[in-house]
N, C-alpha and C positions, 0 to 999 in steps of 0.2 A: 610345482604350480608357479606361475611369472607373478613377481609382484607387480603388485598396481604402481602406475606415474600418476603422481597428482598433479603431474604440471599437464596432463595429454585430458581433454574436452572430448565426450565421448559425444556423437553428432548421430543420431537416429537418420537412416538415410530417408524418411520422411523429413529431415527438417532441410537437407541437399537445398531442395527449390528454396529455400532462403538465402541461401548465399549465390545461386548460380542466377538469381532473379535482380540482382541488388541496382543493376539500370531498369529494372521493366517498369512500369506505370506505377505496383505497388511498392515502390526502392522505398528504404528507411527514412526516415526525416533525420535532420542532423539535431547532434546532442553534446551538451554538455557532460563529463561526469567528472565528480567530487573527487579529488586525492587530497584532502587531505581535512581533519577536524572530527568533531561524532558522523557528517553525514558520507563520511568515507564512503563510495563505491556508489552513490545514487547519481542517476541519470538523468538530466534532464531533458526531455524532448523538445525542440525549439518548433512552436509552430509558423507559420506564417505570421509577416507582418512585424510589429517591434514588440519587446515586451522587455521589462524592466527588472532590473536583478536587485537586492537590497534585503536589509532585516524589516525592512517598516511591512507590516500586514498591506501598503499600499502597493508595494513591489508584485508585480506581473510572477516573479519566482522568488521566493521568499528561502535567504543562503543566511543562516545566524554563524558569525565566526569571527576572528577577532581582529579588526581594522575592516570591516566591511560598515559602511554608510547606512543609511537608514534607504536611499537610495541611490547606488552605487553605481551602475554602467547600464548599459543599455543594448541589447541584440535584435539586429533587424534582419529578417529573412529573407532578402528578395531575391527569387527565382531562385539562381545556382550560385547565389554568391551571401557572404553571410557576412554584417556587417557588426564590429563591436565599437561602442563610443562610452566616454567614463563621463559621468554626470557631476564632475566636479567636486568628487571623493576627496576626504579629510585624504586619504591615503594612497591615492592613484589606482589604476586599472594598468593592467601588466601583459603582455604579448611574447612569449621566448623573452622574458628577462629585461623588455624595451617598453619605459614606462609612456602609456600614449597620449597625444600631444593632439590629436586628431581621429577621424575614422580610420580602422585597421581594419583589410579583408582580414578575414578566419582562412588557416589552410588545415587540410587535413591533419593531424598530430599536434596544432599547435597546443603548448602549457601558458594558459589563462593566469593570472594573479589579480585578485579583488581586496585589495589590504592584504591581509595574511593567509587568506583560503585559496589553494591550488586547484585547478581544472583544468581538464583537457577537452581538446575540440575533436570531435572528429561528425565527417559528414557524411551524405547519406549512402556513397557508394562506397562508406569504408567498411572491409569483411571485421576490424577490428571494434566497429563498434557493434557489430551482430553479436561476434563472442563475443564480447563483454554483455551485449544483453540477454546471451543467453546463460552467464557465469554468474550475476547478477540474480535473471529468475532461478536460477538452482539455489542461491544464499536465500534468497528473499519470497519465496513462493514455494507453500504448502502443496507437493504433490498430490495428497489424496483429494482435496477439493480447485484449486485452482487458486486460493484466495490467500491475500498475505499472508507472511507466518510471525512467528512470537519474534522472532528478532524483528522484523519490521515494523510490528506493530508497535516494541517498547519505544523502536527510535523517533517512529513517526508521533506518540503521544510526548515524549519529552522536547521533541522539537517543538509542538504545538503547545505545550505549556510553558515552555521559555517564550514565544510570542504573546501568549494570554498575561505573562507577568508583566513585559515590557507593556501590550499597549492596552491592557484592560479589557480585554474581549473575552466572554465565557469560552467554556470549553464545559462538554458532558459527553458521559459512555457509557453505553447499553453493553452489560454482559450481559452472555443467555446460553443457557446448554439444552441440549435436546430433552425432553422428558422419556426416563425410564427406558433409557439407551441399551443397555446391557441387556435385556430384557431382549430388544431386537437380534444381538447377538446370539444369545442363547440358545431365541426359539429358532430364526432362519439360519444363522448362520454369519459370520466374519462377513463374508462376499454380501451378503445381505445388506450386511451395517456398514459396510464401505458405500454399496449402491444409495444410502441414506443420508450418509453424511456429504456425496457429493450433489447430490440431487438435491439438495437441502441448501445446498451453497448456490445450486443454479438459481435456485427458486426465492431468494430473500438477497442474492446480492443485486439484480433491477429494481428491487425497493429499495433498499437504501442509495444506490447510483450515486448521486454528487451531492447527498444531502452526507455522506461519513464516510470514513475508513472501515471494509469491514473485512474482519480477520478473522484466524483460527490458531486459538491458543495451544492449543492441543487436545488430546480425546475427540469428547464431545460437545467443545467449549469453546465458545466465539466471542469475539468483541467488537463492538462498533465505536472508530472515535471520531465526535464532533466538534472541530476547532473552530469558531467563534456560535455556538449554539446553546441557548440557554435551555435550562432542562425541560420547560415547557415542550420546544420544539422536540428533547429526545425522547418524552413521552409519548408524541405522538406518533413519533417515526417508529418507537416499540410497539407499541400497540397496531400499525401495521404489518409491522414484523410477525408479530403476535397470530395476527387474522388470516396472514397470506399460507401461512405455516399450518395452520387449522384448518384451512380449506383445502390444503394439495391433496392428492391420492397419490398412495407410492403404491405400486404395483412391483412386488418381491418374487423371487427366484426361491421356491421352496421344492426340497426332496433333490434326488440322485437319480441318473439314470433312465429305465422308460418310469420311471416315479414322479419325474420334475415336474413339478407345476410353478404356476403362480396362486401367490395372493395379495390380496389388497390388505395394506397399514393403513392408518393413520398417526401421523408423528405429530405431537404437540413442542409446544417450548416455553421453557420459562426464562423472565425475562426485567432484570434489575437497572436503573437509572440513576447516575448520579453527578452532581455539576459540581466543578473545581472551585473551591472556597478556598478567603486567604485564613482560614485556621489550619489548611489543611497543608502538611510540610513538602509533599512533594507526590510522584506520580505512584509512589504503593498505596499513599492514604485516597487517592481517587479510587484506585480501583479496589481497593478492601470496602470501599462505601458500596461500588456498584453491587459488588459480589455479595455484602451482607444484604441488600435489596433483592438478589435474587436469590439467597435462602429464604428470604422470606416468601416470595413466591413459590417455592415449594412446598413450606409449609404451611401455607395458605389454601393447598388444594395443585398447583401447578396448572398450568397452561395460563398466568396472568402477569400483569406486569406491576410491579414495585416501585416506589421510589418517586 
């Protein structure tokens, strides 16, 4: 039997038209990504127009690392050309190694320097920044639902609580697990409880949208994180959560053969809230608060929300 290369990108010949397409109308945007600090290997998508790099919550792209400015340089996108300027950084803005003095095009490859945090550029016809974002969703993206996974999730709350200590701004997070999960497994079947937990993802990640991060810890167990949102606001975004989840129909795959039918479920969730206090030491004591909020909704009855 051949053993596996871990260094060889296995490429579904559905995913071909991504890289044979990378001039056509829908070609990539160009991106930043991280080499180097905690946020190692994250992407930045540069949209049109300028947007601002820096640790200050004010920053257009918010990069926490060590000699980067509160706000730091500055990326403007115009057309097919991709302009960087440093904003008069304690510690300079860096180009291949050449500290800048002036606007610097971006060329495809170049190594970025913001104080001490390395980046690279690459733009939107490069195949290399495809693999990378498709190397990237295989680290960072939950196959069985589509939605971040537990590594993304931890980095993306400790980023977000390193900003909430600097500049004062809440942070809160909805844990919630499916109700009496196993249960679906049981009676339909694995393939059942797969079709639950992704449709379950389809169905509550347009609620939550740009109001949080939402992810899937593992099992049947998800998290929502809110960086600058006081717990009021994660109440209510749970309690939608809560409604939208109550009200779907999952229509299941039951039996084998000429036996196969369907049936109709209903899935419930329960659903724990908790916002980041300075008693609290770090990012296990947030999410032990959520999680003891959402035992309580279980043993409350379940399908409600805590906290």
């Amino acid at each position: 039997m051949p053993s596996w290369d871990p260094s060889t990108i296995a490429i579904d010949p559905a995913e071909l038209t991504l890289y044979q397409s990378l001039d056509g109308p829908e070609r990539l945007r160009c991106s930043l990504v991280v080499y180097s600090g905690g946020d190692t290997g994250r992407q930045i998508t540069l949209p049109d127009g300028t947007s601002s790099i820096g640790r200050s919550a004010a920053a257009t792209v918010q990069i926490d690392g060590p000699g980067m400015s509160r706000l730091h340089a500055e990326v403007s996108v115009e057309g097919a050309s991709v302009i960087l300027r440093d904003l008069g950084s304690a510690n300079g803005s860096f180009v291949q190694d050449q500290r800048l003095v002036g606007p610097r095009l971006l060329c495809d490859g170049d190594l970025v320097r913001l104080g001490s945090v390395i980046l690279k550029f690459y733009e939107h016809r490069s195949v290399d920044a495809a693999l990378h974002d498709r190397v990237y969703r295989m680290a960072m993206i939950d196959a069985g639902t589509g939605l971040y996974n537990r590594r993304y999730l931890n980095d993306a709350l400790k980023r977000a609580l390193r900003h909430s200590r600097q500049d004062g701004r809440p942070m809160s997070v909805i844990s919630y697990d499916l109700d009496r999960f196993k249960r679906v497994n049981d009676t339909h079947g694995h393939h059942a409880g797969d079709l639950v937990l992704r449709e379950s993802a389809a169905v509550l990640g347009p609620v939550v949208g740009t109001a949080g991060i939402l992810g899937r810890l593992g099992g049947e167990e998800f998290l929502v994180l809110m960086p600058g949102a006081p717990v009021v606001a994660a109440r209510a975004l749970a309690e939608r959560l809560r409604a939208a989840m109550a009200g779907h129909l999952f229509v299941l795959p039951a039996g084998d053969g000429e036996a196969r039918r369907c049936v109709s479920h209903q899935q419930t969730i329960s659903l724990g809230v908790a916002e980041w206090s300075s008693a609290m030491l770090d990012a296990c004591d947030l999410l032990d608060a959520a999680d003891r909020r959402l035992y309580q909704s279980k043993h409350e009855g379940r399908n409600r929300v805590s906290g």
